[in-house]
C-alpha positions as CSV (number, residue, x, y, z in Angstrom):
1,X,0.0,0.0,0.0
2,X,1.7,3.6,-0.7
3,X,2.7,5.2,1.9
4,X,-0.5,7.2,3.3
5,X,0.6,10.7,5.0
6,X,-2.5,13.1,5.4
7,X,-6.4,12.1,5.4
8,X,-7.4,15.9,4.5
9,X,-7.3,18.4,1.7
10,X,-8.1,22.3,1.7
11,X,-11.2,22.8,0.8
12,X,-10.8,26.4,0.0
13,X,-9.8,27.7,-3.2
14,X,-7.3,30.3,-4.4
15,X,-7.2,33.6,-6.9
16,X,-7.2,33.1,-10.6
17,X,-8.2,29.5,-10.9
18,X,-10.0,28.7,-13.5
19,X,-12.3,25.6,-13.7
20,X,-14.6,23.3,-15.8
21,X,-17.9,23.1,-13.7
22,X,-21.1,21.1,-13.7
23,X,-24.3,23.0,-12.3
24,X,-27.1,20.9,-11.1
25,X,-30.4,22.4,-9.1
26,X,-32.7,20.6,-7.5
27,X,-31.8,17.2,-9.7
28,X,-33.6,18.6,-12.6
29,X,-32.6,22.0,-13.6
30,X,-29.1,21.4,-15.1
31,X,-26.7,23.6,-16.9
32,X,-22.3,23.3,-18.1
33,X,-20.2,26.7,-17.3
34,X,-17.0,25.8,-19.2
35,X,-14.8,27.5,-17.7
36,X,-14.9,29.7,-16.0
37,X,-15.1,29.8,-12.2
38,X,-12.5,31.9,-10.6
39,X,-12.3,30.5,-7.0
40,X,-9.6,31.2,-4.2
41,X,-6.8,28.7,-3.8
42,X,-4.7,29.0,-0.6
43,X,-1.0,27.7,-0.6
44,X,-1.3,23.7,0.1
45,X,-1.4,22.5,4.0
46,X,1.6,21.0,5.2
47,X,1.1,17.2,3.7
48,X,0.3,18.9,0.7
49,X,1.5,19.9,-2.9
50,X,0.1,22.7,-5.4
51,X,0.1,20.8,-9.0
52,X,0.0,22.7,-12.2
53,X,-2.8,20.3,-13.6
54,X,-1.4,20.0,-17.6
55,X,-3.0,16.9,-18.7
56,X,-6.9,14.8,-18.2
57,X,-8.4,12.0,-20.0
58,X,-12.1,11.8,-20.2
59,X,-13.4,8.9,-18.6
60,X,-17.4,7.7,-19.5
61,X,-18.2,8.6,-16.0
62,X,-17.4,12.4,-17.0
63,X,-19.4,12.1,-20.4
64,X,-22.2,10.2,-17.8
65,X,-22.4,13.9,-15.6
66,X,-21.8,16.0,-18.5
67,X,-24.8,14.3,-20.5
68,X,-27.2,13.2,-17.9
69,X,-26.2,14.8,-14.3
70,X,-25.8,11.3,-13.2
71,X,-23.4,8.4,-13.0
72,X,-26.2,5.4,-12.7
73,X,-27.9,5.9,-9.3
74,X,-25.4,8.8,-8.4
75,X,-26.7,12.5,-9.0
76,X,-25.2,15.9,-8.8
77,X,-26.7,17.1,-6.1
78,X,-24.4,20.8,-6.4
79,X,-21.6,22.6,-8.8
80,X,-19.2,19.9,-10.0
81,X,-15.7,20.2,-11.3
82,X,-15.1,17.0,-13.7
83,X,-12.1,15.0,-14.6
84,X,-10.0,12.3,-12.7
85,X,-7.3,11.0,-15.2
86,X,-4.9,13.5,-14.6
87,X,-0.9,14.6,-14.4
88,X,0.8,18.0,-13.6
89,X,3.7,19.2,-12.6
90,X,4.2,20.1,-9.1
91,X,4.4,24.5,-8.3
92,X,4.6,24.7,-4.8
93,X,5.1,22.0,-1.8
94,X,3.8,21.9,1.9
95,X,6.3,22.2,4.7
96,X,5.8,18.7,5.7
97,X,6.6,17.1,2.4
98,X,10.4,15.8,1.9
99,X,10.1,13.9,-1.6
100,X,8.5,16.6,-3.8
101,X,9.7,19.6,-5.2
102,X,8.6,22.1,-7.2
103,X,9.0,20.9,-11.1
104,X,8.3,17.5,-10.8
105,X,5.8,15.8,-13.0
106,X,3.2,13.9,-11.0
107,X,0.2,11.8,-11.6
108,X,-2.6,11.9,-9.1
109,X,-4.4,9.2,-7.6
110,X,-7.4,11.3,-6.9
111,X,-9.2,8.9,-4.7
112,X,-9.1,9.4,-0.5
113,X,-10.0,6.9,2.0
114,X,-10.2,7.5,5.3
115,X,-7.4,4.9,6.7
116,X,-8.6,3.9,9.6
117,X,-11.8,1.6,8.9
118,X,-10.6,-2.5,8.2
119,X,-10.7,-2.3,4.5
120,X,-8.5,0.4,4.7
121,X,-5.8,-1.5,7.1
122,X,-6.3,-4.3,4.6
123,X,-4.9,-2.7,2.0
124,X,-8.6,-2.7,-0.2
125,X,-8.7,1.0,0.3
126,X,-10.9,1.6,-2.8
127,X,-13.8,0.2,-1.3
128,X,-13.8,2.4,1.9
129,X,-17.0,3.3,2.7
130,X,-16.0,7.0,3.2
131,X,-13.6,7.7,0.3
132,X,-13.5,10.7,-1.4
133,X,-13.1,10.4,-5.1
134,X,-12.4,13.6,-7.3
135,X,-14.8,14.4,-9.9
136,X,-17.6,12.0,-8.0
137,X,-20.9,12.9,-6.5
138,X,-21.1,10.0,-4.7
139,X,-19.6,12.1,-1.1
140,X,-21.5,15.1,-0.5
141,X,-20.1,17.9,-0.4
142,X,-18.7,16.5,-3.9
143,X,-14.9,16.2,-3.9
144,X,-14.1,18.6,-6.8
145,X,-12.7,16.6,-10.1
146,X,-9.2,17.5,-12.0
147,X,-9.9,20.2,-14.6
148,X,-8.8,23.0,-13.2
149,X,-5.7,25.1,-13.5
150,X,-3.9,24.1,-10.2
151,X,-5.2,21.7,-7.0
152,X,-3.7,21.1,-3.8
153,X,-3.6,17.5,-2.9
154,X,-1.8,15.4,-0.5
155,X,1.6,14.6,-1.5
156,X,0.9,10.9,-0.9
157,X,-0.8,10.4,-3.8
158,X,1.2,12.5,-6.3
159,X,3.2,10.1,-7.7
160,X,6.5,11.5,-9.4
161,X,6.8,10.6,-12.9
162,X,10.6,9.3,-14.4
163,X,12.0,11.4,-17.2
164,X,10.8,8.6,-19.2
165,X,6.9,8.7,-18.8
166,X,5.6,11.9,-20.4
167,X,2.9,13.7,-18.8
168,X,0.2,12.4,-21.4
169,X,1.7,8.7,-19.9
170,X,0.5,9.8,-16.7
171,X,-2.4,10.4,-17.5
172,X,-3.1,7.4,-18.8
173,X,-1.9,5.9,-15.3
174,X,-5.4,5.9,-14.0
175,X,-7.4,4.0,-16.3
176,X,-4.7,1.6,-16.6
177,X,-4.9,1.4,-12.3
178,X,-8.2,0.0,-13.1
179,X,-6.9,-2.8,-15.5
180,X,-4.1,-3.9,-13.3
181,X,-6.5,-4.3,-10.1
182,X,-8.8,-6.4,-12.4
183,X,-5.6,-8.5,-13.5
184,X,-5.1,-9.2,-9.9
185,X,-8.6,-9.9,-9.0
186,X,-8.6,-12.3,-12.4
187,X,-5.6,-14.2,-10.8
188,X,-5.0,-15.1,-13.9
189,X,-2.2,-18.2,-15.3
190,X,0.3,-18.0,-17.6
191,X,-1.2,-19.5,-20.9
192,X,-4.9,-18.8,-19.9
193,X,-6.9,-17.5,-22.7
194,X,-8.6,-14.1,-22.0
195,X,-12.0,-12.4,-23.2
196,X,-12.8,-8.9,-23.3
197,X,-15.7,-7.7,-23.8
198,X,-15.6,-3.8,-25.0
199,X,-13.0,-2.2,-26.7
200,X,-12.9,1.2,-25.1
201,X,-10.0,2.4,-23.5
202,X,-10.5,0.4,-20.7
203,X,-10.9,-2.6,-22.3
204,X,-8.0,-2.4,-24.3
205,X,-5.4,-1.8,-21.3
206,X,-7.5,-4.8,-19.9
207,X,-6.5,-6.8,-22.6
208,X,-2.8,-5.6,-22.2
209,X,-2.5,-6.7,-18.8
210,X,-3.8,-10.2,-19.9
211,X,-0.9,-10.2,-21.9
212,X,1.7,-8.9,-19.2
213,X,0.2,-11.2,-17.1
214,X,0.9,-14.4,-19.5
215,X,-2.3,-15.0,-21.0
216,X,-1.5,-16.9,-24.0
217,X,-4.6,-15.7,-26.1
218,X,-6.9,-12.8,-25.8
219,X,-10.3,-11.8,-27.5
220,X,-11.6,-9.0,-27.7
221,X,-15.5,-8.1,-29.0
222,X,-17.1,-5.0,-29.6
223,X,-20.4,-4.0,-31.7
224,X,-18.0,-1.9,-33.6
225,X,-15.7,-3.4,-36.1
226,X,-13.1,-0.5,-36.7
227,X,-12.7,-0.8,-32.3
228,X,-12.1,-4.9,-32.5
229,X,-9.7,-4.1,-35.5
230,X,-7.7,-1.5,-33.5
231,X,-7.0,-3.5,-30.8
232,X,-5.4,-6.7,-32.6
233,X,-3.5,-4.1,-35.1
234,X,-1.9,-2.6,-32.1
235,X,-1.1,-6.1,-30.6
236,X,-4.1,-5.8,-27.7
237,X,-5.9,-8.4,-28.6
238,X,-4.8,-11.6,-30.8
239,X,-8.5,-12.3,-32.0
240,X,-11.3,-10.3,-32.3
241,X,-15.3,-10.6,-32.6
242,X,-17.9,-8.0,-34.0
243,X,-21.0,-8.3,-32.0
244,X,-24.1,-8.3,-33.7
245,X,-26.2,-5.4,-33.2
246,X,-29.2,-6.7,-31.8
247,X,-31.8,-5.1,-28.9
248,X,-33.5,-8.2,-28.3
249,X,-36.5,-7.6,-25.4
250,X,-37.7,-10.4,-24.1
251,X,-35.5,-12.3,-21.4
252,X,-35.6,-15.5,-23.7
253,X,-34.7,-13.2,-26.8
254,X,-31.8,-11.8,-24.7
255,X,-30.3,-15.1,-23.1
256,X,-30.8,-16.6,-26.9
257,X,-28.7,-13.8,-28.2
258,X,-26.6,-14.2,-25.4
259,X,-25.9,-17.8,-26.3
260,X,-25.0,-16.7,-30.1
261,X,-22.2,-14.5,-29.1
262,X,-20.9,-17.3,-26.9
263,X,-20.8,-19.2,-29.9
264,X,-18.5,-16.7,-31.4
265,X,-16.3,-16.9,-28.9
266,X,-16.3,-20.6,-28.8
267,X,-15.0,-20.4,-32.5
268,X,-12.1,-18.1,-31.3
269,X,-11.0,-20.9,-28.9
270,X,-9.3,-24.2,-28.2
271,X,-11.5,-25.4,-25.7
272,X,-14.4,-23.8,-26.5
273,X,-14.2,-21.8,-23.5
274,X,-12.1,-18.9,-21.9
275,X,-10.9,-19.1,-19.1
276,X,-11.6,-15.7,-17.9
277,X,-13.9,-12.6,-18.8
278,X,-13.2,-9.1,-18.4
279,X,-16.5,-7.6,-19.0
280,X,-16.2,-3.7,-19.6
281,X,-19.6,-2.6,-20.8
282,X,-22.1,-3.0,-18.3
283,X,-24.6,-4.8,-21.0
284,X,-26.8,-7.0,-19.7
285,X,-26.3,-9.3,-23.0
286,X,-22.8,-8.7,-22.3
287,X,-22.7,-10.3,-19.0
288,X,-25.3,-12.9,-20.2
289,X,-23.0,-13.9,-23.0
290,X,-19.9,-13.9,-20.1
291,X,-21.2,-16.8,-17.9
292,X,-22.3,-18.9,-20.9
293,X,-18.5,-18.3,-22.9
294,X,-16.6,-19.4,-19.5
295,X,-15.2,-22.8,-18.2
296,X,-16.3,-24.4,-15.3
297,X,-14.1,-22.7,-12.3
298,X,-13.2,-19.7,-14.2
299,X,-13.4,-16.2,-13.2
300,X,-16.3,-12.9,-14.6
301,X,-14.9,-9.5,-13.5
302,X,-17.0,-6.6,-13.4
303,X,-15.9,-3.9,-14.4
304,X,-18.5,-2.1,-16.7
305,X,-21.2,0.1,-15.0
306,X,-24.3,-0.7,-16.5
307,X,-27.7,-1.1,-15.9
308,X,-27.9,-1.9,-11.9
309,X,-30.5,-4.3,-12.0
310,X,-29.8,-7.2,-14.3
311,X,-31.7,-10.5,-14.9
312,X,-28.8,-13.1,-15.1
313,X,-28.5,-17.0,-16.2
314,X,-26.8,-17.3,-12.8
315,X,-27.6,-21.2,-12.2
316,X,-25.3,-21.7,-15.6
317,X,-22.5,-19.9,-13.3
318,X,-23.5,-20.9,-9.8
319,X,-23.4,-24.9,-11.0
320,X,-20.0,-24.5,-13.1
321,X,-18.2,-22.3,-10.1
322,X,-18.3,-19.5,-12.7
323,X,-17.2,-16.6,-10.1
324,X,-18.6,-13.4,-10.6
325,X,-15.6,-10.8,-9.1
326,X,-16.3,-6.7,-8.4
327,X,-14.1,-4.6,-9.7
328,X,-14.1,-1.2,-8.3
329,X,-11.5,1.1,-9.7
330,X,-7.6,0.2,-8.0
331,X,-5.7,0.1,-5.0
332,X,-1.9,0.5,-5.0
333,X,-1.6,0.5,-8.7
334,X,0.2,3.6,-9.5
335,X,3.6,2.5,-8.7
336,X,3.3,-0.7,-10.5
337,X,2.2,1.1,-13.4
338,X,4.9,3.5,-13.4
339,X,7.2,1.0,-13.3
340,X,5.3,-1.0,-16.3
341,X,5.1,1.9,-18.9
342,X,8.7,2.8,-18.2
343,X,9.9,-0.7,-17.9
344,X,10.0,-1.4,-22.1
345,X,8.0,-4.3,-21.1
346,X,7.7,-6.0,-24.7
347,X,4.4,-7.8,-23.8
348,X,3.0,-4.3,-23.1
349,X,1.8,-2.4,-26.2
350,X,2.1,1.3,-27.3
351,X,-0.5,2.7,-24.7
352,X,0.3,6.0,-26.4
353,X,-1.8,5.1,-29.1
354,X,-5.0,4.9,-27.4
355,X,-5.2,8.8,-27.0
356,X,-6.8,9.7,-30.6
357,X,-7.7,13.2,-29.8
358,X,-6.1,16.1,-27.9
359,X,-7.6,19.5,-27.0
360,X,-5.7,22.5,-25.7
361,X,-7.1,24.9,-23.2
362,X,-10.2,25.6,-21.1
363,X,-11.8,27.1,-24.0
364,X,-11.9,23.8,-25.9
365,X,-13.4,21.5,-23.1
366,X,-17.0,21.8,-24.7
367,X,-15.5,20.5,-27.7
368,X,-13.3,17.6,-25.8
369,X,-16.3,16.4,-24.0
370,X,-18.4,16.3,-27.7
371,X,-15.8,14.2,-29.3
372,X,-15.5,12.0,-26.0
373,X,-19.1,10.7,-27.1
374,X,-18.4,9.9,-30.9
375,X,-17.4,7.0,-32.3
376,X,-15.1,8.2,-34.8
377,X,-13.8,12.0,-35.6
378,X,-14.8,14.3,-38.6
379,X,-11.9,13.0,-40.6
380,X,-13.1,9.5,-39.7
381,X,-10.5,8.7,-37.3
382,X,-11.5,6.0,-34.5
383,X,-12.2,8.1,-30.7
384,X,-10.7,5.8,-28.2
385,X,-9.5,8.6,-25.5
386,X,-9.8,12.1,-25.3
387,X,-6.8,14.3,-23.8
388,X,-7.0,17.8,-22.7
389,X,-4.3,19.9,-22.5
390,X,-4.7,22.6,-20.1
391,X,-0.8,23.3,-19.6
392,X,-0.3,27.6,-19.3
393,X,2.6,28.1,-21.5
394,X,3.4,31.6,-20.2
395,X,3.9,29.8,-16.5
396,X,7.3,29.2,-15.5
397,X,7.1,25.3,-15.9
């Protein structure tokens, strides 16, 4: 577990910050101020470090409170400050902190747990019942997210980047967090073969930690065909499936359909069976299709939020030993990540490659967030992940 040093943050704010903001009133009423809050930012408390924030992914749970004010059952409930997938470079440091300075690049772990509860001690501190998470409405007063032009946050989780991880890299550390915590919940063994189902971002890096972690084949499906391609181009995935697009209605429809794409992946396979799913839609068919494509004793995780009531074929899982496994974002992954995009580990691929579109500047969030939701760009280019830029070039980084 990384070394945990302070359990607060300020929770004032500092002149001439500028900020992407969600406004929500009374759950209904619901408009997006990009930028352009200026709010006051003290200097950062003792355990703390000011960080320039220069780079931010977009995540689906950003387009999922931009677009509906919600993330599933969670609701805005006041102004919200997106973004979560972030890196910066560090401007000033608290008096307490020793192995910071101003200049160094950082990625933040944006999630704070209150280290003293069981889960916490256990090292599973990402399912605290009182964490914080930036960019989240699930704590109220909402922990303010990462697009803003500087944040103080404790030094403990601001991890300092090598020369060798670029900024955009750490960025990228996040998403990937979630991929290696799902690789270690998968348990999975060398020469197991791996499906994936959705190619999104975070599909993909789960299909790259498969292959770190000695699967010997990987699938990956997705309704869209150019996404499926991508990923076995790019040495993701070794196979690939396009699901058929098909809204079937009826339970027997659905677990019929279900059943079809298990086929498919039966075709992909040895066995006829994988021996592990990493399911990253949040599709009911999706999961459907999971427990009826896995071998007896094999492992489901969860990791796409979806519909939070699904009807399941659970005796076809509960019979086999087909385990169902959470997967709730990442504990203790950012050093393990550093150390695997700077590593030149050949079983890893170009992660670079799964940022397709950058933006620069507050100004062009609106348009970020648009293109987060798209499929492919104007010029017909495939959206995977969406990067803004918010670096001030006239600072003195």
């Amino acid at each position: 577990m990384a070394k945990l040093r302070s359990k607060s943050i300020s929770a004032t704010w500092g002149e001439g910050v500028e900020d992407c903001v969600l406004f929500c009133y009374q759950k209904i009423r619901c408009i997006l101020t990009i930028p352009k809050e200026t709010r006051p930012l003290p200097s950062p408390a003792a355990t703390e470090v000011q960080v320039a924030v220069q780079a931010t992914g977009l995540c689906g749970s950003d387009l999922h409170y931009y677009n509906h004010y919600r993330n599933g059952d969670i609701i805005v409930q006041e102004p919200l400050t997106l973004g979560h997938e972030s890196s910066g470079v560090v401007t000033e440091v608290g008096s307490a902190v020793s192995d910071l300075k101003v200049g160094d690049k950082v990625a933040l772990e944006v999630g704070l747990p209150c280290l003293e509860c069981e889960l916490c001690k256990e090292g599973r501190y990402n399912i605290c019942k009182t964490l914080k998470f930036r960019s989240s409405a699930k704590s109220f007063p909402h922990f303010q997210g990462t697009l803003q032009e500087r944040i103080n946050h404790p030094a403990a989780y601001c991890y300092k980047l090598p020369p060798t991880v670029s900024l955009e890299q750490g960025a990228i550390l996040e998403p990937l967090g979630v991929a290696i915590h799902g690789a270690r919940r998968a348990a999975l063994k060398k020469g197991s073969t791996v499906l994936i189902l959705g190619a999104g971002a975070v599909g993909l890096l789960c299909a790259a930690m498969s292959k770190v972690n000695g699967a010997k084949k990987v699938i990956i499906a997705d309704i869209q065909a150019e996404r499926v391609e991508f990923a076995v181009q790019n040495k993701f995935a070794d196979a690939s499936i396009v699901v058929p697009m098909k809204r079937p209605q009826a339970i027997e429809e659905k677990l019929a359909f279900a059943k079809e794409v298990a086929e498919l992946v039966k075709a992909q396979t040895e066995k006829g069976e994988v021996d592990a799913v990493f399911e990253c839609t949040g599709v009911e068919s999706c999961l459907q299709a999971a427990i009826y494509s896995t071998r007896p004793g094999g492992r489901i995780l969860l990791i796409g939020m979806g519909s939070p009531i699904q009807t399941l074929p659970i005796s076809a899982a509960a019979l086999r030993e087909v385990d169902l496994v959470g997967v709730f974002r990442y504990a203790d992954t950012y050093k393990e990540a550093i150390e695997l995009v700077s590593s030149g580990n050949p079983l890893l691929p170009d992660l670079s490659k799964l940022i397709t579109q950058r933006f620069k500047g507050f100004g062009e969030i609106p348009s970020a967030f648009a293109m987060a939701g798209r499929v492919k760009d104007d010029e017909g280019n495939l959206v995977l992940k969406v990067l803004i830029d918010t670096e001030k070039r006239e600072s003195h980084i």
